[in-house]
C-alpha positions as a printed NumPy array, in Angstrom:
array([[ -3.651,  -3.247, -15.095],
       [ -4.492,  -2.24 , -11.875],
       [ -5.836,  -3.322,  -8.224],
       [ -9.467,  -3.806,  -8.29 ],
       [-10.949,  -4.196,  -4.291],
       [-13.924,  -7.283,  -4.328],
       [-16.67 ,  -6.454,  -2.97 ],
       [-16.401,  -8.877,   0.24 ],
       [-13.139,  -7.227,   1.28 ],
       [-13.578,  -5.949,   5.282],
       [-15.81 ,  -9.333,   5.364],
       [-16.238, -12.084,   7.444],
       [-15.117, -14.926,   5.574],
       [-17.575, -16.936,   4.009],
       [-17.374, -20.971,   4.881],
       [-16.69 , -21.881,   1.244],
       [-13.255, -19.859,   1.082],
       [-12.094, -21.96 ,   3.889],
       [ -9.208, -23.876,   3.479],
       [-10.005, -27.644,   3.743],
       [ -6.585, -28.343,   5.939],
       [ -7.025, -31.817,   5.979],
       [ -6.813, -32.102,   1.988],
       [ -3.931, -29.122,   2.071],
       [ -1.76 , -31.793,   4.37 ],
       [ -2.639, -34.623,   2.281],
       [ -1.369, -32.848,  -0.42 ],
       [  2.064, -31.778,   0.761],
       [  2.513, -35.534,   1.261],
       [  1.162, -36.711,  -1.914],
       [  2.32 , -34.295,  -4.003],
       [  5.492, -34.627,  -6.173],
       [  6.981, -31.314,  -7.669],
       [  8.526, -31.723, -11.433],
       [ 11.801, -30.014, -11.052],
       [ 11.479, -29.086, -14.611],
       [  8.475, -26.655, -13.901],
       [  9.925, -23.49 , -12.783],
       [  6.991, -22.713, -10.403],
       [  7.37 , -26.169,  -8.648],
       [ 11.282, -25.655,  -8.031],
       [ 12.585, -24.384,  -4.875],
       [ 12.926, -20.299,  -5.552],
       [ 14.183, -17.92 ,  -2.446],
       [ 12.491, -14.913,  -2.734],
       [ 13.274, -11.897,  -0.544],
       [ 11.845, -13.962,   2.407],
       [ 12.498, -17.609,   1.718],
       [ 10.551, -20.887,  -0.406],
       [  6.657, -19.979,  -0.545],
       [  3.979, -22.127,  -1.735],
       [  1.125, -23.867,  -1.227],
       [  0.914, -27.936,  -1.825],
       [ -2.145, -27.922,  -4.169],
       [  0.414, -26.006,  -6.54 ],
       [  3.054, -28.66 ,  -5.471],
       [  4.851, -25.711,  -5.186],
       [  5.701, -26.465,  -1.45 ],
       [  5.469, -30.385,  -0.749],
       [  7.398, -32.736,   1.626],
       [  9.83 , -33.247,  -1.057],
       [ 10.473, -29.547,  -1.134],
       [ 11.461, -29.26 ,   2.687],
       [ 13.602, -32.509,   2.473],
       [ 15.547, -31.03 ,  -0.21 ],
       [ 15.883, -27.969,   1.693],
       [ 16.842, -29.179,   4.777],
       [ 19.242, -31.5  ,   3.383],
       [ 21.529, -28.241,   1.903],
       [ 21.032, -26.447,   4.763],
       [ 22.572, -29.275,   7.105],
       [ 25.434, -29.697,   4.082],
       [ 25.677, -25.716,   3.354],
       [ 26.479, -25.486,   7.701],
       [ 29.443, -28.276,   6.891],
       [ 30.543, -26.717,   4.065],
       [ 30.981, -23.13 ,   6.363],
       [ 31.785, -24.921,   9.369],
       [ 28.197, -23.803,  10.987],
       [ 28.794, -26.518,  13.731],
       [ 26.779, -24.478,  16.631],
       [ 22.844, -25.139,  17.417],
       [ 20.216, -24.536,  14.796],
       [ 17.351, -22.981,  16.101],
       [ 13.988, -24.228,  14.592],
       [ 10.984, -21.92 ,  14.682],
       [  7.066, -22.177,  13.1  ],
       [  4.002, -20.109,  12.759],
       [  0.623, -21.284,  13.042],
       [ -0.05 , -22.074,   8.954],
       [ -1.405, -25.255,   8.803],
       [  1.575, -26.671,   6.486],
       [  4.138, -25.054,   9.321],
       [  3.946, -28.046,  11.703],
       [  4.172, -30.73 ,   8.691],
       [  7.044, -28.739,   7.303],
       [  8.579, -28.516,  10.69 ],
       [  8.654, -32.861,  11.187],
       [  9.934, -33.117,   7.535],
       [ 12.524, -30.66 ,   8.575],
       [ 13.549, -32.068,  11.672],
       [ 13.845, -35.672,  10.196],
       [ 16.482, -34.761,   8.105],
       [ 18.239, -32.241,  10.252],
       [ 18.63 , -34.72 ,  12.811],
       [ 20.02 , -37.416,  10.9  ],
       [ 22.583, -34.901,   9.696],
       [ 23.784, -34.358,  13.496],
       [ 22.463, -31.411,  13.899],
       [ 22.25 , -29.513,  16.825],
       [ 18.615, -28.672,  16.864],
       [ 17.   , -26.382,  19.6  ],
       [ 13.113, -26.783,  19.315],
       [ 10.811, -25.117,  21.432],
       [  9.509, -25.58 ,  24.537],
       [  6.297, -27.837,  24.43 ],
       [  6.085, -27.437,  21.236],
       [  5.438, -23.473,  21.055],
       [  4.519, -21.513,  18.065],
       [  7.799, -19.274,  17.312],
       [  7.981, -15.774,  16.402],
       [ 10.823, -15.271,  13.672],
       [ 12.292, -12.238,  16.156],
       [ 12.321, -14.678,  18.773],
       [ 14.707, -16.975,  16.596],
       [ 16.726, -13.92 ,  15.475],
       [ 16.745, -12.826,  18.937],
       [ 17.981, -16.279,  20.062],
       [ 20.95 , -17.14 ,  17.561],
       [ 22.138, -13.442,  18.149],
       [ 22.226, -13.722,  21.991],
       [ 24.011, -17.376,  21.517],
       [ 26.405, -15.983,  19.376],
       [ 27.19 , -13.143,  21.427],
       [ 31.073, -13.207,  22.264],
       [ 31.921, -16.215,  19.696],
       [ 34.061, -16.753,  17.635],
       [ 33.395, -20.499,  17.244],
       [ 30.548, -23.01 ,  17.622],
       [ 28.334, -20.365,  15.689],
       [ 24.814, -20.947,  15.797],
       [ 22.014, -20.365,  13.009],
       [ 18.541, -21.065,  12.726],
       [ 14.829, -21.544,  10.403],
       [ 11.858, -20.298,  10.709],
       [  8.787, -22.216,   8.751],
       [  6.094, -20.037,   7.669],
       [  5.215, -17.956,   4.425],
       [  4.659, -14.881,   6.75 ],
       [  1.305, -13.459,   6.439],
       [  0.232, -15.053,   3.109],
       [ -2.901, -17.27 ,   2.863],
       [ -3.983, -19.999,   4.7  ],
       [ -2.985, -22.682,   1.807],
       [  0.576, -21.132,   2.264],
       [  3.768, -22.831,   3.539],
       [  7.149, -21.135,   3.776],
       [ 10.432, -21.48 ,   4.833],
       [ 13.428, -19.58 ,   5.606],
       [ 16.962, -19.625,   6.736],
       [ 18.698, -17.414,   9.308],
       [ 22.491, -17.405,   9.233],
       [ 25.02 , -16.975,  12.031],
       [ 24.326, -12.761,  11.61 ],
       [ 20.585, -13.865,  12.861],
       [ 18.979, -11.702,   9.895],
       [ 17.251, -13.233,   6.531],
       [ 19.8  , -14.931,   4.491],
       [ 21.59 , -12.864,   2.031],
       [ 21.443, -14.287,  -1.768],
       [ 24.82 , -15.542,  -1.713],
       [ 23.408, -17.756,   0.868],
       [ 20.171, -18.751,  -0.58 ],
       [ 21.622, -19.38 ,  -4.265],
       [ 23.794, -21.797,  -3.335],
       [ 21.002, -23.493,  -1.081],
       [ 18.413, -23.264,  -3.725],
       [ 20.51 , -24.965,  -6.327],
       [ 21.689, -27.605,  -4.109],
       [ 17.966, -28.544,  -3.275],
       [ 17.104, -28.147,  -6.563],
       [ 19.676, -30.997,  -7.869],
       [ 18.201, -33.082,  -4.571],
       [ 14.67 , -33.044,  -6.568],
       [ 15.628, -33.467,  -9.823],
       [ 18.015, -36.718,  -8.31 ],
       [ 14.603, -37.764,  -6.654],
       [ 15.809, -36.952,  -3.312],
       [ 18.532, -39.446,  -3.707],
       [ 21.273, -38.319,  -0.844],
       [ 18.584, -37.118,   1.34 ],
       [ 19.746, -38.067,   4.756],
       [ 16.373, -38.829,   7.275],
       [ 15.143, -40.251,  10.34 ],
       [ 11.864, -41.432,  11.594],
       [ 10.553, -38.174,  13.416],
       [  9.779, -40.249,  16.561],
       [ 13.905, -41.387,  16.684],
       [ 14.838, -38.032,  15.136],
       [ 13.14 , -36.217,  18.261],
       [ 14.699, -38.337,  20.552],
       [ 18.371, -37.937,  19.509],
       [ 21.022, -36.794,  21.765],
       [ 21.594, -33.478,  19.383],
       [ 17.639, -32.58 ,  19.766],
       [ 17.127, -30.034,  22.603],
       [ 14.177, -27.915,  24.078],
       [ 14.783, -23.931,  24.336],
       [ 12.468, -21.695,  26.134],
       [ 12.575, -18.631,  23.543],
       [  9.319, -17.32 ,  24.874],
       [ 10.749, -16.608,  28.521],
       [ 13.763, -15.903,  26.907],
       [ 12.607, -13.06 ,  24.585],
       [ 10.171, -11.692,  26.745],
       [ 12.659, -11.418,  29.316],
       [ 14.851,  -9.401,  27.498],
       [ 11.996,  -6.612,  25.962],
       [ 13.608,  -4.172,  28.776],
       [ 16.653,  -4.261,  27.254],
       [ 15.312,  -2.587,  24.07 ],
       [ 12.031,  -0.887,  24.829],
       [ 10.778,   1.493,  28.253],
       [  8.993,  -0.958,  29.732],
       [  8.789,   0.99 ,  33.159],
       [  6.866,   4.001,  30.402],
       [  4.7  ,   1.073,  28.695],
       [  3.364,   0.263,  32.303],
       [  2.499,   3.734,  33.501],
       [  0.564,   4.384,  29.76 ],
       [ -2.84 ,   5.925,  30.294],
       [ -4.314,   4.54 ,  27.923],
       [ -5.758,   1.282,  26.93 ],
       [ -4.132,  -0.923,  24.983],
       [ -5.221,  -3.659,  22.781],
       [ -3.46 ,  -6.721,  20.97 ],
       [ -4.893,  -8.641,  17.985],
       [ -2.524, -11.531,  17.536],
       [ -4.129, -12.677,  14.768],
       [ -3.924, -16.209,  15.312],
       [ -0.29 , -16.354,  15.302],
       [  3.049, -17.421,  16.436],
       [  2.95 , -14.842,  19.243],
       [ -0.283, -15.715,  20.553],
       [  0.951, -16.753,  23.879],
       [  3.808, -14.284,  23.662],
       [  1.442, -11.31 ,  24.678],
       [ -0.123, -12.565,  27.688],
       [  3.279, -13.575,  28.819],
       [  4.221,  -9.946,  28.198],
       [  1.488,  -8.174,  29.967],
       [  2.281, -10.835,  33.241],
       [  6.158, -10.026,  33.176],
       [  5.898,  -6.307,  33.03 ],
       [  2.437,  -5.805,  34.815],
       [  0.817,  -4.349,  32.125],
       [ -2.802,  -4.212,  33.271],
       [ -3.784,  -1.904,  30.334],
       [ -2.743,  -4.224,  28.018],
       [ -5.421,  -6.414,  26.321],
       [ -5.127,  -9.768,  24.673],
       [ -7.7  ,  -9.769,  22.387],
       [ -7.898, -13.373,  21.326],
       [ -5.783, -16.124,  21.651],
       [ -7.357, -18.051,  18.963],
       [ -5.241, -20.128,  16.486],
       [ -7.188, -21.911,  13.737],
       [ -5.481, -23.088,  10.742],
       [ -8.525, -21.838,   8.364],
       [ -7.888, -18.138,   9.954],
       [-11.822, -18.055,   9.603],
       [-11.729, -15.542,  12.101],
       [ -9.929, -13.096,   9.615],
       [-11.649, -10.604,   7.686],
       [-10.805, -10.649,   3.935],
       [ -8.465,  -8.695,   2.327],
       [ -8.308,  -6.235,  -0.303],
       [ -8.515,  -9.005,  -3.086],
       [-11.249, -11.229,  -1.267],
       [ -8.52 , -13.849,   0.292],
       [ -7.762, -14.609,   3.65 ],
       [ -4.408, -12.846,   4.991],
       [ -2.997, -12.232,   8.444],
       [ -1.819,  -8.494,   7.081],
       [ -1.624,  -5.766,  10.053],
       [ -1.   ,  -3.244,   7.569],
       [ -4.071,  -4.099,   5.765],
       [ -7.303,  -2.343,   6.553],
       [ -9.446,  -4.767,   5.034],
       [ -7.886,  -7.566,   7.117],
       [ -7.684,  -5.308,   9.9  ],
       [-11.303,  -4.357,  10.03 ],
       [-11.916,  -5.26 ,  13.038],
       [ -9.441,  -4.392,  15.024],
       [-10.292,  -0.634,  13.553],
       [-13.566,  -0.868,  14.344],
       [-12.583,  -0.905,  18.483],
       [-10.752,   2.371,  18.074],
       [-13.051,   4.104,  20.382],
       [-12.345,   1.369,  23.285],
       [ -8.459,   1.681,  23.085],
       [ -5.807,   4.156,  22.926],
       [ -3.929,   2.421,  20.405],
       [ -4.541,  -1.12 ,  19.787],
       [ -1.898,  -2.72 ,  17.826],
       [ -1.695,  -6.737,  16.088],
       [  1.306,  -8.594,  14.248],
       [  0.589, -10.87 ,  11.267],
       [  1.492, -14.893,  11.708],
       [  5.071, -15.19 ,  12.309],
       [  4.965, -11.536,  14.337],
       [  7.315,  -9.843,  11.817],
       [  5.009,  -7.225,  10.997],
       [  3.191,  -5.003,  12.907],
       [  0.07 ,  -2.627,  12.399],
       [ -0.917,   0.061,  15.209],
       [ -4.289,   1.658,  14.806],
       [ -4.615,   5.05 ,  16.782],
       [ -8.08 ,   6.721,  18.493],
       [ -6.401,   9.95 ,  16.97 ],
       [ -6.295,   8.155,  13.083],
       [ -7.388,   4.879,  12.872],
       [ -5.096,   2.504,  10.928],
       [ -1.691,   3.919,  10.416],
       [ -0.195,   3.301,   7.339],
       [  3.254,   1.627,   7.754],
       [  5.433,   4.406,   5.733],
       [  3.702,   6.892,   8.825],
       [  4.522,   4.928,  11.524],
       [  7.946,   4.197,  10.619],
       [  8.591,   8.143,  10.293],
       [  7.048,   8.191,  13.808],
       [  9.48 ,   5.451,  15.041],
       [ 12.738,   6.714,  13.333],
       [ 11.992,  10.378,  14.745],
       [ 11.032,   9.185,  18.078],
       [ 13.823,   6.55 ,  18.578],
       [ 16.567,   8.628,  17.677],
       [ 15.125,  11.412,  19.908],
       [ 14.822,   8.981,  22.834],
       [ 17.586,   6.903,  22.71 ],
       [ 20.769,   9.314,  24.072],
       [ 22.73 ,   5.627,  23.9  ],
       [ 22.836,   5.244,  20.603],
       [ 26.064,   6.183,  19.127],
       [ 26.073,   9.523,  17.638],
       [ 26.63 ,   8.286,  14.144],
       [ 24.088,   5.628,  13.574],
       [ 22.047,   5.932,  10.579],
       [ 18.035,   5.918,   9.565],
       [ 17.643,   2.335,   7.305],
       [ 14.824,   2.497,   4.943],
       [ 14.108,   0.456,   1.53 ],
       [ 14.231,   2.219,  -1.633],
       [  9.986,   1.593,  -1.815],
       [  9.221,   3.2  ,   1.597],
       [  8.237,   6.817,   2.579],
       [ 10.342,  10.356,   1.395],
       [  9.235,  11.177,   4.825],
       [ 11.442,   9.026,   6.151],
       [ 14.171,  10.999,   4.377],
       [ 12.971,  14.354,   5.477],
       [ 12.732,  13.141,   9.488],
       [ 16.661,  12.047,   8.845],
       [ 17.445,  14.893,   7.54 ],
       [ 15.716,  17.414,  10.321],
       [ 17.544,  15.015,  12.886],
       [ 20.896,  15.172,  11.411],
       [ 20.943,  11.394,  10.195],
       [ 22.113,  10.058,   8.062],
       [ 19.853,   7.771,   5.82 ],
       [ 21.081,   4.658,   4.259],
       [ 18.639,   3.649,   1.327],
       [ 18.776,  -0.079,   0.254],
       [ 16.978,  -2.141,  -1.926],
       [ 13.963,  -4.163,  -0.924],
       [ 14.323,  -7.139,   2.021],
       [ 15.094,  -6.746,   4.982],
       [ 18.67 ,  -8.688,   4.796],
       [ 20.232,  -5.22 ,   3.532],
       [ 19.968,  -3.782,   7.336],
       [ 21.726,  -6.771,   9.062],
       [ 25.318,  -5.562,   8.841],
       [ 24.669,  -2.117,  10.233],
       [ 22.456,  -3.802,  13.096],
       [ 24.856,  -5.867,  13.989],
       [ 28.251,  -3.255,  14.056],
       [ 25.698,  -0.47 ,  15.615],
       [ 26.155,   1.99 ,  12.523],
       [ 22.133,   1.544,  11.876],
       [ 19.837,   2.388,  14.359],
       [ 16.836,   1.59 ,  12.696],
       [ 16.081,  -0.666,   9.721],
       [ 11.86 ,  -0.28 ,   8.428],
       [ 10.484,  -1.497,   5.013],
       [  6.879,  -0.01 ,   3.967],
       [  5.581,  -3.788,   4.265],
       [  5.262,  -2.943,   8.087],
       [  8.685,  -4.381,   8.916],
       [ 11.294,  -3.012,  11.381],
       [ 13.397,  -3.738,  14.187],
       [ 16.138,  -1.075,  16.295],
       [ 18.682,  -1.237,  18.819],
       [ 18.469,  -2.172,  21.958],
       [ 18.679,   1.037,  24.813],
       [ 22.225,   0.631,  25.259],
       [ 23.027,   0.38 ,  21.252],
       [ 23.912,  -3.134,  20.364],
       [ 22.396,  -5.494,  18.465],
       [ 18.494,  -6.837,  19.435],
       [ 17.203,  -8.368,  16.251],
       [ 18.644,  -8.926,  12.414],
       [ 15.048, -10.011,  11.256],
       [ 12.209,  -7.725,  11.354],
       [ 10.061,  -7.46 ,  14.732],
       [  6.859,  -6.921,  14.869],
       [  5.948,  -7.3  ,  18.67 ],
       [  8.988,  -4.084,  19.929],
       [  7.261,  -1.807,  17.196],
       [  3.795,  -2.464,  18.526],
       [  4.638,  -1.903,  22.298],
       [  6.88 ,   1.347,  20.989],
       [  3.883,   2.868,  20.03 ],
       [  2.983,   2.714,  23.801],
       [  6.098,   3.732,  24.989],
       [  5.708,   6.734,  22.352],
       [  2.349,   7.796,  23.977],
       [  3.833,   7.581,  27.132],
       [  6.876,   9.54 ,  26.918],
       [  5.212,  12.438,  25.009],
       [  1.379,  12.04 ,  25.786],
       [  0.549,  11.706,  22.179],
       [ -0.358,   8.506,  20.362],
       [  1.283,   8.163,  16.635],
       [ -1.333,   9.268,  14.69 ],
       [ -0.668,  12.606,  16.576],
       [  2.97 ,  12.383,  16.096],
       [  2.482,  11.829,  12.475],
       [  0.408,  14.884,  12.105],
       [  3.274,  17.116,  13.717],
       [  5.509,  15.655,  11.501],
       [  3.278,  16.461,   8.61 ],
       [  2.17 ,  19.811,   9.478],
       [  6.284,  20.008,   9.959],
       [  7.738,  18.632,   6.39 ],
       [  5.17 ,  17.906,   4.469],
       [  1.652,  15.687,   3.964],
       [  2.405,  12.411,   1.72 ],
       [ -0.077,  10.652,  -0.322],
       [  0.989,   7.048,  -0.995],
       [ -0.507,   3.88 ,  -3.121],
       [  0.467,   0.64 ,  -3.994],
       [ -0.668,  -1.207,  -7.31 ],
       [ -0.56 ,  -4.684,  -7.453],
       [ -1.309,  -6.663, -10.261],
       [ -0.489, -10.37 , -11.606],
       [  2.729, -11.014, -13.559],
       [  3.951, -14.441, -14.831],
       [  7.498, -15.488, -14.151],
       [  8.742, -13.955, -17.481],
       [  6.86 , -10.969, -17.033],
       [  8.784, -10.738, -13.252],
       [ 12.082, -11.237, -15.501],
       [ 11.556,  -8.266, -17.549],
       [ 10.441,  -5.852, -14.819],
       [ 13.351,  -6.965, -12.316],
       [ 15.727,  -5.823, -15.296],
       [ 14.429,  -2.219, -15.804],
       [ 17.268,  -0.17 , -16.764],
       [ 17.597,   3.706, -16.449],
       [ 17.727,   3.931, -20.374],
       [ 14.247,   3.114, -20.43 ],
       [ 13.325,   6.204, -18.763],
       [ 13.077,   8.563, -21.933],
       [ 11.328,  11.719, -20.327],
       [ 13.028,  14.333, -18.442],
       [  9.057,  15.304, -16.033],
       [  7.264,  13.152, -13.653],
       [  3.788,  14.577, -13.49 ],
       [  4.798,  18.154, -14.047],
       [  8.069,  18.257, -12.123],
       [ 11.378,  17.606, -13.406],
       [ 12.808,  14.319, -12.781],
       [ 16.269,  14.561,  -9.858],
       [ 16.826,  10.747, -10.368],
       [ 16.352,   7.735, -11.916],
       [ 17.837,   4.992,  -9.894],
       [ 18.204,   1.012, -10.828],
       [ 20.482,   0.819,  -7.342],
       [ 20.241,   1.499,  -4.254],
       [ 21.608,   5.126,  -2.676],
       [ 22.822,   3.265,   0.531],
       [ 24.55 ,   0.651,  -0.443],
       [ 24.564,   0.266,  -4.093],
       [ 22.61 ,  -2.954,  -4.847],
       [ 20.672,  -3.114,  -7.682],
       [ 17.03 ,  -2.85 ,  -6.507],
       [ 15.405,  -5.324,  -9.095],
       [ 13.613,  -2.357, -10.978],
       [ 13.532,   0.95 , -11.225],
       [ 12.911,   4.593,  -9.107],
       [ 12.296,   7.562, -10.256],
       [ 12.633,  10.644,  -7.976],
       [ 11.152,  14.173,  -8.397],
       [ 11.852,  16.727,  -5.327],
       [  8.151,  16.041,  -4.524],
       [  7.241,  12.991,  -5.524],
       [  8.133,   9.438,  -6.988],
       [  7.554,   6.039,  -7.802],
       [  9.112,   2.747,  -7.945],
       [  8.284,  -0.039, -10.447],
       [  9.392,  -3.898,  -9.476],
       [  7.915,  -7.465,  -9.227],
       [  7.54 ,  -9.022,  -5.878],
       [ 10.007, -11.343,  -5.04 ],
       [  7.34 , -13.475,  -2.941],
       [  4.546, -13.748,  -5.289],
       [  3.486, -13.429,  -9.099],
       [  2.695, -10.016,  -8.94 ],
       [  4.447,  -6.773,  -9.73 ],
       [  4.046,  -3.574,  -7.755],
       [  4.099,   0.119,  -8.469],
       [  4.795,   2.307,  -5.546],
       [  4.196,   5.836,  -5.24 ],
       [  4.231,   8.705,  -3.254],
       [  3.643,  12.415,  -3.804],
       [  3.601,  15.712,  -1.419],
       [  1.569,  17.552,  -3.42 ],
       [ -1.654,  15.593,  -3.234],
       [ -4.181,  13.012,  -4.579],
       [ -4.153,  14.269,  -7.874],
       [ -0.514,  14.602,  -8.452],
       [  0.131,  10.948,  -7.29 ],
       [ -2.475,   9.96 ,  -9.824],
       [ -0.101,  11.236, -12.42 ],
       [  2.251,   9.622, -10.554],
       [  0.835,   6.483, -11.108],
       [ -0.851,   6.742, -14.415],
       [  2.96 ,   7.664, -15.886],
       [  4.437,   4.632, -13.681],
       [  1.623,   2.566, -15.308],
       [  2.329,   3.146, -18.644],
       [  6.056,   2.91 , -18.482],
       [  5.608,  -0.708, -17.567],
       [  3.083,  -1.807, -19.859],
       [  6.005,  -0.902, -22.625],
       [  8.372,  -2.826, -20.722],
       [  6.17 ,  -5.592, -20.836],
       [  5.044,  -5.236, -24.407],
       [  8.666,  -4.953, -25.455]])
């Protein structure tokens, strides 16, 4: 099986792809999942419950259920601090969001909503708990941010942040998932709820500014002084998203007149969007089907940059290159950052996940890093954000955050707005965009080639791959070269990865199902070319058809 691109990928979308948003809402009130169907259960993935409600795989019932262990998982831990409630512009975000809040207030929770009712980026609710907590010992806040990330229109998602301010860790999410789980199957019997109009009026519902707030603070972990002086022009795709009136605040604050909002345009059908690889609608930066357009203005800007719906991701596209992929712009960023940042204490390490760029490696290693390899999601970094021992955490799904200047903590979630106004900074500290970089660092250690295969897997099929062992790796040669290692857990941390790597000293590939969606993905990378990462692939391919057959 293997990726095949439609023909109307890079395209406009046509009207008839559209998501009719008034049926999608109807449904996640009318629709009643059957606990008994695995697909319709609540399931944290690496990033939270995803669905759409035309699957009734995320419904009002859903989000009730969630909410409702959330609010008891906080008593159980003694969570008693202010939850802080983000959204993204998906049109089941702000139905999900009144469902949520219902139930969270009749619990007594402390709920911090946002200022009239603005979208949320999920850095700005990392970015918020953390600088609450800051100091405490006690009164610990946590937060929520509702949105499937940058998955279709039809999506809904939702996701828990504890007290560390990162992506909850499974520990976390088991326990939540099986509480909800026994709320549906009980027919939401101890479901605690208030009408939304009382619920937003109680004494325990508040109003935070986190745009002003996180905007505020961007000095603290970028060179803002740098980003103003850029000669260059700069361009911002928000994408319809939750920072769409994040970047105009930015550009006022910091007096960035080179810095242009391209839209601020939010439209629940994202019919603005070109379509993706696979002829679907998604808000991917890293994409350059959904990015089309934004590529197509390389000649007016610089760099021009965008951030998919909740602004976790980011995608930078470069006069110099176009489109970067993300593995080559988080080599840029680690080499860069830890080049530029004489703060940062002397033994903080280079975070990657296990699927992203060898380059990565070979920049840690020329800077005298150490790297600290981890499985895939991002909640592997948030320990060694927090304590300072990891200066930069990136994932090749165009996901990363860093220390602030002064080497403490700025986000535990990924960020996609700091990464997109680094490359600025980058350009204008050195006076070469990152495509440029990239190509020193190539012409330095080495030229990857890199693809991703996606293809559809059912649940069972997502059972067998996740439990891939070592033994099943009977030859001793990955496309000619002898294998180094075959790894079912992580280097950094030892955590078992959900899959398998195998590692050649120029080349490799990594074979796991997506803990998001039913699909599976083989990575791959090699350094000596198209053709060798063929055999790359073609060997990865085969290895997991037996696993499946078996």
């Amino acid at each position: 099986m293997s990726q095949k691109t439609n023909p109307l990928a890079g395209q406009p979308a046509p009207l008839d792809l559209l998501v009719n948003v008034p049926r999608l809402v109807s449904a996640y009130y009318a629709g009643q999942p059957d606990p008994s169907v695995p697909s319709q259960r609540v399931a944290f993935g690496t990033s939270g419950h995803r669905g759409s409600s035309f699957d009734n795989a995320f419904n009002e019932w859903h989000v009730l259920a969630m909410s409702q262990a959330i609010a008891d998982y906080r008593r159980q831990k003694g969570i008693d601090g202010p939850l802080f409630l983000g959204i993204d512009t998906h049109a089941l975000s702000t139905p999900a969001f009144n469902s949520a809040v219902e139930v969270l207030a009749a619990n007594g929770v402390e709920l911090m909503l946002s200022k009239d009712d603005e979208y949320t980026p999920t850095p700005a609710v990392s970015h918020a708990i953390l600088v609450y907590n800051r100091g405490r010992t006690t009164g610990l806040a946590d937060g929520i941010v509702i949105t499937p990330s940058h998955n279709p229109p039809e999506s809904g998602g939702f996701k828990y942040n504890p007290p560390n301010g990162g992506p909850a860790g499974t520990d976390i999410t088991s326990a939540v998932e099986a509480a909800a789980n026994a709320f549906l199957a009980a027919g939401l019997a101890g479901v605690k709820r208030l009408p939304l109009a009382q619920a937003l009026r109680a004494s325990s519902t508040h109003r935070h500014d986190y745009l002003s707030t996180y905007v505020e603070d961007l000095a603290q972990v970028l060179d803002m002084d740098a980003i103003r002086g850029v000669e260059i022009d700069l361009g911002v795709d928000p994408l319809g998203g939750a920072g769409v009136r994040y970047w105009p605040a930015i550009a006022e604050r910091y007096k960035l007149g080179r810095l242009n909002v391209l839209s601020q345009e939010v439209d629940p059908t994202f019919r603005f969007m070109s379509l993706d690889w696979d002829g679907r609608i998604r808000m991917d930066p890293s994409s350059p089907d959904a990015m089309h357009k934004l590529i197509g203005l390389r000649e007016r800007f610089g760099i021009a940059f965008a951030c998919d719906t909740d602004h976790d991701r980011h995608g930078i596209v470069t006069r110099s290159a176009g489109l970067l992929p993300p593995n080559n712009y988080l080599a840029v960023m680690a080499d860069y950052l830890f080049t530029h940042r004489p703060q940062w204490a002397a033994h903080a390490a280079v975070g990657k996940t296990v699927v992203s760029s060898q380059m990565i490696d070979r920049v840690a290693a020329r800077l005298g890093r150490r790297l600290y390899e981890v499985p895939v999601g991002f909640k592997w970094f948030v320990d060694g954000l927090v304590n300072g021992s990891l200066g930069f955490g990136g994932e090749e799904s165009a996901g990363a955050t860093f220390l602030r200047r002064d080497g403490t903590v700025w986000t535990t979630d990924k960020d996609g707005i700091v990464p997109a106004l680094l490359s600025a900074e980058i350009a204008a500290r050195t006076g070469r965009d990152p495509g440029e970089r990239f190509a020193e660092l190539a012409q330095a250690l080495g030229q990857p080639v890199a693809n991703r295969v996606d293809a559809a897997a059912t649940v069972e099929q997502k059972k067998k791959l996740s439990s891939l062992s070592p033994q099943q790796v009977l030859s001793t040669e990955l496309a000619g070269e002898k294998i180094q290692d075959v790894l079912s857990h992580a280097p950094g941390n030892g955590a078992a990865i959900g899959g398998v790597k195998v590692v050649t000293e120029n080349g490799w590939f990594a074979a796991r199902p997506s803990g998001t969606e039913n699909i599976y993905k083989i990575y791959g990378e090699s350094f000596l070319g198209a053709e060798h990462l063929g055999r790359i692939l073609e060997e990865a391919q085969q290895l997991v058809d037996k696993a499946l057959a078996d």
